[in-house]
Every structure is written in C-alpha cells, then in structure tokens.
N, C-alpha and C positions, 0 to 999 in steps of 0.2 A: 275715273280712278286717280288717286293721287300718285303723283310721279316718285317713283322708286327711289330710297336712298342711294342707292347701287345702279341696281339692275329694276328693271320695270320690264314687262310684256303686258298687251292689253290685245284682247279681242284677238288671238291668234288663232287663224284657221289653216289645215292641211290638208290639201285631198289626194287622194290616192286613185281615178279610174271613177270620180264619182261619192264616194267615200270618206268621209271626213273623219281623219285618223288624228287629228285637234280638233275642236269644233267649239271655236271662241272663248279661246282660254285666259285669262287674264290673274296673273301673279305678280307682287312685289316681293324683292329677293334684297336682305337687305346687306349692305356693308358690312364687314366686321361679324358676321354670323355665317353658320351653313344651316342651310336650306334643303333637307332633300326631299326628290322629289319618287314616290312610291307607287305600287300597282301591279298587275298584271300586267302577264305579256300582250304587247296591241292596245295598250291605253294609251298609246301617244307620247311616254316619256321622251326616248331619243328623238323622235321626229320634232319635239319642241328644243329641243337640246342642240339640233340641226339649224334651225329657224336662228334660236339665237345668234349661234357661232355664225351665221351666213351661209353656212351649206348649202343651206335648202333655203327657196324663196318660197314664202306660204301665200296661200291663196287670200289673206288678209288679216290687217294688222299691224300691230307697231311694236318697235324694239328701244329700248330707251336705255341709252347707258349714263347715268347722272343726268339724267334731264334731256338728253342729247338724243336726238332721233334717229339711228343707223340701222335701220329699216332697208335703204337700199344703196349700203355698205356692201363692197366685198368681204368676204371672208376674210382677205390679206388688211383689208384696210382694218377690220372689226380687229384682227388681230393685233394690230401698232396701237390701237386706242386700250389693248390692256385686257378685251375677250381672248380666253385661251381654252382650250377642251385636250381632255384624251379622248380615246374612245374604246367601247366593249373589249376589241382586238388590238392590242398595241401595235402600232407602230414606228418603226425603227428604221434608220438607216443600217441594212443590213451590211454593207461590207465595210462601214467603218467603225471604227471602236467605239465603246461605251464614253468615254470623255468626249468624243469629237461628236457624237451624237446631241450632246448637250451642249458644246461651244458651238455647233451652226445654231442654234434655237439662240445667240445673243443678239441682243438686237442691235442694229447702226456699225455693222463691224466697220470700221474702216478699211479692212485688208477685202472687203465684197469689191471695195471702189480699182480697179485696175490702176489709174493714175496716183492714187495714194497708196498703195501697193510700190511703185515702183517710183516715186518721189520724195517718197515720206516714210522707204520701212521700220525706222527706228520707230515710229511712234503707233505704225500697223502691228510691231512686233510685241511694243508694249501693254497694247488693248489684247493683242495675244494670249500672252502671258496673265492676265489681269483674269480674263473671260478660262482659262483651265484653271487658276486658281480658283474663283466661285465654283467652276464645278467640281472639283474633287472635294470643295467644302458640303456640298449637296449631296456627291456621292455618301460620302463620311457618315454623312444621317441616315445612314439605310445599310451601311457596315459595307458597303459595295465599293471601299477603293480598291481591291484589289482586283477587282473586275475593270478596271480603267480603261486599258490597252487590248481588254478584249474584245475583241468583235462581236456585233450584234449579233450575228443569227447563228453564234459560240450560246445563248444566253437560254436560262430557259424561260416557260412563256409570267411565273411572276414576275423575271426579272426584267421581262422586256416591258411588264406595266411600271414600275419603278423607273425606267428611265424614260418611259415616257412621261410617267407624272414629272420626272424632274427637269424633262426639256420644256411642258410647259413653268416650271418656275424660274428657267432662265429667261424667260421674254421676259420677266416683272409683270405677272399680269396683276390688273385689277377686279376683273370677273376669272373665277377658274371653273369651268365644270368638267366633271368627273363623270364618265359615263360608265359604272362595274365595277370600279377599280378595286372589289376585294377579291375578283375572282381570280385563282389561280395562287392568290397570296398565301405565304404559310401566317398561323396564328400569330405570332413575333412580329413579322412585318406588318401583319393589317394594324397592330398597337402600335406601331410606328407611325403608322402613316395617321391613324389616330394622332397621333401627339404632333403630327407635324402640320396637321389642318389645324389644332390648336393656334400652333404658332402663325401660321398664316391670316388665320383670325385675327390674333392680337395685332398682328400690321395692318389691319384694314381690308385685306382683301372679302371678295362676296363671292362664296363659295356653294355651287349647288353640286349637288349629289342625288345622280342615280341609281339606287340601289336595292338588290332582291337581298339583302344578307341583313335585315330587321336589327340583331343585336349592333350590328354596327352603324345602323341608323339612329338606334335609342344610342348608344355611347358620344356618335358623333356629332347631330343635329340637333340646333337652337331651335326649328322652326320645320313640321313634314307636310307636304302636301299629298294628296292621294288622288292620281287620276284612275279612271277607268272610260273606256269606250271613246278616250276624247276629251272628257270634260273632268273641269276638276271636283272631287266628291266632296271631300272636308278638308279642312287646313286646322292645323295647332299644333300643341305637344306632342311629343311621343305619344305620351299613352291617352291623350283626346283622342288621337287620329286610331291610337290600336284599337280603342271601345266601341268605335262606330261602328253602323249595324251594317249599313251602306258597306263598308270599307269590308269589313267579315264578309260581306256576301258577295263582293268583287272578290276576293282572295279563297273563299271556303265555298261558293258557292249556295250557301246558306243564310240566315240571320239569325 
C-alpha cells in the first residue's frame, strides 16, 4: 500500500474474545480532505477509530501518520504528534467552565511547568491570556461565547459535543477524527460544524468522520468508505458508495 498523504492504516486487525471486529483493514485518509467512514452498527468503525487514536492496541498492523510509523505510540504521544478524536459521548471536564475546558486542551502550557509557574509568571500569564483568547475565538464559531464561564455539566449534551470538537482544535491537530458528532446537534449547528470542517480542510488538516446521519456525509465528505462485518466494502464518492449493492444490503438488508 502506498504510504498515506496524511493518515495511512494497513492490514488492521481487532479481536474481540476470538472475533475479528477489523479483519485487515487497510485505508489511506488523505491531508486536506474528509474521509468518512460509514456502516452498520458492529462493522468496526470506532474500533478502527480506537486503533488509530492509540486507545486500543489491535491485534495487527500499522498506523502511519506522514510516513511515520506510531503503531506503538501512546495515545498521549499520538496526540503531540497532531492525532486528536472526540467520541460518540462527549466528554468534558465537568466542573470547570466551558473556556477552561478548552484552555487545558492547549498544548506546552508553560503555567503546567511548576518552576515556570513561579519564576517566570509574567510570561505563564501571557501564554494565559493568549491560549483564552483562541478560545473564545473558537467558541465565537458556534455562537457559544456566552456560555464561556459556564460550567460543563450546566451544558446540554449538543453542547457538550461542540466543546469537545473544539478542545480537540486547540491541541492544533493534524489528524482530527470525529466519532457521531452530529448526534444531538440541532440543524443550525450540524451547518456549522459543516462549514467549519470546511475550514479545517483548507488548513491541511485530515479529517475522518464517523457517521450514521448520510446527508451529512454527502454535504461533508471528499472521499466514503463503507465497512461492514470488519472489512472494508467499497470506497469512493458519495453516491458510488450509496449505489453499491453490497453497501444497500449491509444497511437494508437486501440488494
């Protein structure tokens, strides 16, 4: 397989008890596009989505980020090199606000460092200052400044997806994957969040997407894959991938 603009997996296997819930998968996800990836429940999307991010160590296989082999990367490490994920259930730090939720997600804080903390505050204060400013500029893209000072688990569950899609944009990632993320959304925000994987595109990033909700896939995705049972079925356009008989008889049961 040639090595992934972006993102590359080759030969990804997952077992579960015996069970191969991947069963040598092999996708290129490229830079600068989204990629989602579609199916039934129990075809293996998130548990590849796991694999990637480091979650999960699969029973075989490779993960390639630019060429780069992090395979057997932590999750923490996979995350500094620029992989970032939400997932189905957002996650939040519940007892602190919506902005401070997103100023821990920045990366290199100085004020993390204890002795730069307390030898250096002027310049801890002003990576401070610098790191709530990006995010109330992120909040801004989702109409969510006024929610800033509120507390996570004040928030309800689309809003707690929104701020998790947006702690992963303050790490800067390079790989983003999205596991659902229009569930829960009202109409308004999922065109948001459309317009803003647009923008994400245009910077380079390589964006895959999870997702049961079809029109948002056709709106959103350069490139759909379609697994079922494990294995991937067809890959292409939107509507290559809607036409297949394969693909209709994973989803409808029929051909």
């Amino acid at each position: 397989m040639a090595i992934a603009e972006g993102l590359g997996v080759e030969k990804i296997v997952v077992t579960y008890g015996g069970v191969r819930a991947v069963d040598g998968v092999s996708i290129d996800f490229r830079a600068g596009a989204v990629t989602g990836l579609i199916g039934p429940n129990g075809a293996g999307k998130t548990s590849l989505l796991n694999v990637i991010a480091g979650a999960l160590r699969g029973a075989g296989g490779t993960v390639r980020l630019f060429g780069e082999d992090v395979s057997r990367l932590s999750s923490d490490a996979r995350g500094r090199r620029g992989i970032l994920r939400t997932f189905q259930t957002a996650r939040t730090f519940e007892r602190l606000s919506v902005v401070d939720n997103l100023i821990v997600a920045q990366p290199e804080q100085r004020g993390d460092r204890l002795l730069t903390a307390l030898l250096r505050p002027r310049s801890w204060t002003a990576q401070e200052r610098a790191a709530r400013a990006r995010a109330l500029e992120l909040l801004d893209l989702f109409g969510m400044t006024s929610h800033a000072e509120v507390r996570a688990d004040q928030l309800s569950g689309g809003q707690r997806k929104i701020v998790d899609y947006l702690r992963a944009l303050m790490a800067n990632p390079k790989v983003l994957l999205l596991d659902e993320p229009s569930v829960g959304l009202a109409p308004g925000v999922l065109e948001r969040l459309s317009q803003d994987l647009e923008r994400m595109k245009g910077a380079g990033v390589c964006i895959v997407l999870v997702e049961h909700e079809m029109e948002f896939i056709r709106k959103s995705c350069d490139h759909v894959v379609a697994m079922a049972n494990g294995s991937v079925v067809t890959q292409g356009s939107f509507e290559t991938v809607a036409a297949n008989d394969d693909v209709r008889a994973a989803y409808l049961g029929r051909r």
